[in-house]
matplotlib code that plots the C-alpha trace (Angstrom):
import matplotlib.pyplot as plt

x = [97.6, 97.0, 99.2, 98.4, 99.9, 98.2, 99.2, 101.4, 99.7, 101.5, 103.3, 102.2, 104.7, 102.6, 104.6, 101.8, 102.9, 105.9, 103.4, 102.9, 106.3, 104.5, 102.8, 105.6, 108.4, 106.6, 105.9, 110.1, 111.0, 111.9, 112.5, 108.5, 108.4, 110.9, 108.2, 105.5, 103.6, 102.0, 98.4, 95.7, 92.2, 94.0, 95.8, 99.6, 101.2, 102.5, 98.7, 97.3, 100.0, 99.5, 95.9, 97.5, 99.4, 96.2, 94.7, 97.7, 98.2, 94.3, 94.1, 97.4, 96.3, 92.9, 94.7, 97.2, 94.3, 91.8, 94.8, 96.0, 92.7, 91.9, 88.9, 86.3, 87.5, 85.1]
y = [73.1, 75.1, 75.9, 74.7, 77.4, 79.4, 83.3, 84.7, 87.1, 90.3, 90.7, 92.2, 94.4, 96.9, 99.3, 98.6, 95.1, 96.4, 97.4, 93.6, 93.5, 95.4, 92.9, 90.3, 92.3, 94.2, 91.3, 90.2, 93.2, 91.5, 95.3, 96.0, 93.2, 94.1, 95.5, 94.5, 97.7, 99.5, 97.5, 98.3, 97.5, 94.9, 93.1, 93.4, 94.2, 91.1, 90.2, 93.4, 94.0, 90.9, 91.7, 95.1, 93.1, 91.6, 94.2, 95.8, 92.7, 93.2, 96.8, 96.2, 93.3, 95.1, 98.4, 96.9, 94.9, 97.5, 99.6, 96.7, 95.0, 95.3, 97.3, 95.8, 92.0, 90.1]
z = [72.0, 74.8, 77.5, 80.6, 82.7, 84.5, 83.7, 86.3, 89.1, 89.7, 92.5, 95.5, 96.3, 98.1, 100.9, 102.8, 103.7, 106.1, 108.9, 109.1, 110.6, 113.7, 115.5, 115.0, 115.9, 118.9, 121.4, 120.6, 122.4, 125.8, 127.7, 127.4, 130.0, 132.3, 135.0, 137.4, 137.1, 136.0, 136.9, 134.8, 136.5, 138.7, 136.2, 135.8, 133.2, 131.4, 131.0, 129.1, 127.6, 126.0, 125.0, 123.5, 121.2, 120.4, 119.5, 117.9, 115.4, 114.9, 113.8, 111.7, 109.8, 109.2, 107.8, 105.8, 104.1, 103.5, 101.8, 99.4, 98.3, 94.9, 93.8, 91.7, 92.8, 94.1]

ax = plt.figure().add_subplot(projection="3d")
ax.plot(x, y, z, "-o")
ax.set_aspect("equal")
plt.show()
Protein backbone atom coordinates (compact mmCIF):
# COMPACT_ATOMS: atom_id res chain seq x y z
CA UNK A 1 0.00 0.00 0.00
CA UNK A 2 1.16 3.34 -0.52
CA UNK A 3 1.53 6.02 1.76
CA UNK A 4 -0.53 8.65 1.40
CA UNK A 5 1.75 11.38 2.79
CA UNK A 6 3.00 13.65 0.98
CA UNK A 7 7.04 13.87 1.55
CA UNK A 8 8.05 16.67 3.72
CA UNK A 9 9.41 20.06 2.01
CA UNK A 10 12.54 21.38 3.50
CA UNK A 11 12.44 24.05 5.52
CA UNK A 12 13.03 27.43 4.51
CA UNK A 13 15.26 28.66 6.76
CA UNK A 14 16.95 31.10 4.63
CA UNK A 15 18.76 34.37 6.55
CA UNK A 16 17.28 36.14 4.00
CA UNK A 17 13.80 36.07 5.55
CA UNK A 18 14.82 38.48 8.64
CA UNK A 19 14.75 41.67 6.26
CA UNK A 20 10.96 40.81 6.21
CA UNK A 21 10.93 42.13 9.72
CA UNK A 22 11.81 45.71 8.05
CA UNK A 23 8.69 46.88 6.71
CA UNK A 24 6.66 45.57 9.76
CA UNK A 25 8.78 46.73 12.43
CA UNK A 26 9.54 50.22 10.64
CA UNK A 27 6.04 51.92 10.53
CA UNK A 28 5.79 50.67 14.70
CA UNK A 29 8.33 53.15 15.43
CA UNK A 30 5.96 55.90 16.78
CA UNK A 31 9.18 58.67 17.18
CA UNK A 32 9.38 58.81 13.14
CA UNK A 33 6.00 60.60 13.50
CA UNK A 34 6.69 62.90 16.12
CA UNK A 35 7.03 66.02 13.53
CA UNK A 36 5.07 68.20 11.11
CA UNK A 37 7.94 68.89 8.86
CA UNK A 38 9.73 68.38 6.99
CA UNK A 39 7.14 68.97 3.71
CA UNK A 40 8.05 67.29 0.79
CA UNK A 41 6.44 68.85 -2.38
CA UNK A 42 3.63 70.26 -0.17
CA UNK A 43 2.72 67.18 1.60
CA UNK A 44 3.59 66.70 5.34
CA UNK A 45 5.31 64.30 6.53
CA UNK A 46 2.94 61.67 8.05
CA UNK A 47 1.69 61.33 4.31
CA UNK A 48 4.99 60.43 2.42
CA UNK A 49 6.33 59.00 4.94
CA UNK A 50 3.68 56.58 4.67
CA UNK A 51 4.28 56.05 0.87
CA UNK A 52 8.10 55.47 1.93
CA UNK A 53 7.00 52.58 3.87
CA UNK A 54 5.31 51.60 0.85
CA UNK A 55 7.82 51.51 -1.08
CA UNK A 56 10.21 50.21 1.60
CA UNK A 57 7.92 46.92 2.18
CA UNK A 58 8.00 46.81 -1.79
CA UNK A 59 11.70 46.66 -2.40
CA UNK A 60 12.08 44.35 0.69
CA UNK A 61 9.64 41.84 -0.23
CA UNK A 62 11.13 41.87 -3.84
CA UNK A 63 14.86 41.34 -2.52
CA UNK A 64 14.20 38.86 -0.03
CA UNK A 65 12.37 36.82 -2.86
CA UNK A 66 14.71 37.11 -5.74
CA UNK A 67 17.50 35.81 -3.12
CA UNK A 68 15.56 32.68 -1.82
CA UNK A 69 13.72 31.41 -4.94
CA UNK A 70 14.79 28.25 -6.06
CA UNK A 71 16.56 27.89 -9.41
CA UNK A 72 15.31 25.61 -11.97
CA UNK A 73 11.60 25.54 -10.26
CA UNK A 74 9.09 26.47 -12.28
Amino acid sequence: MADPTPPPRPGDRSPWNWLLLIPIVLPLITVFFNAESPDLLGFPRFYWQQLAYILVGVSTTTLVYQMTKRRGEG
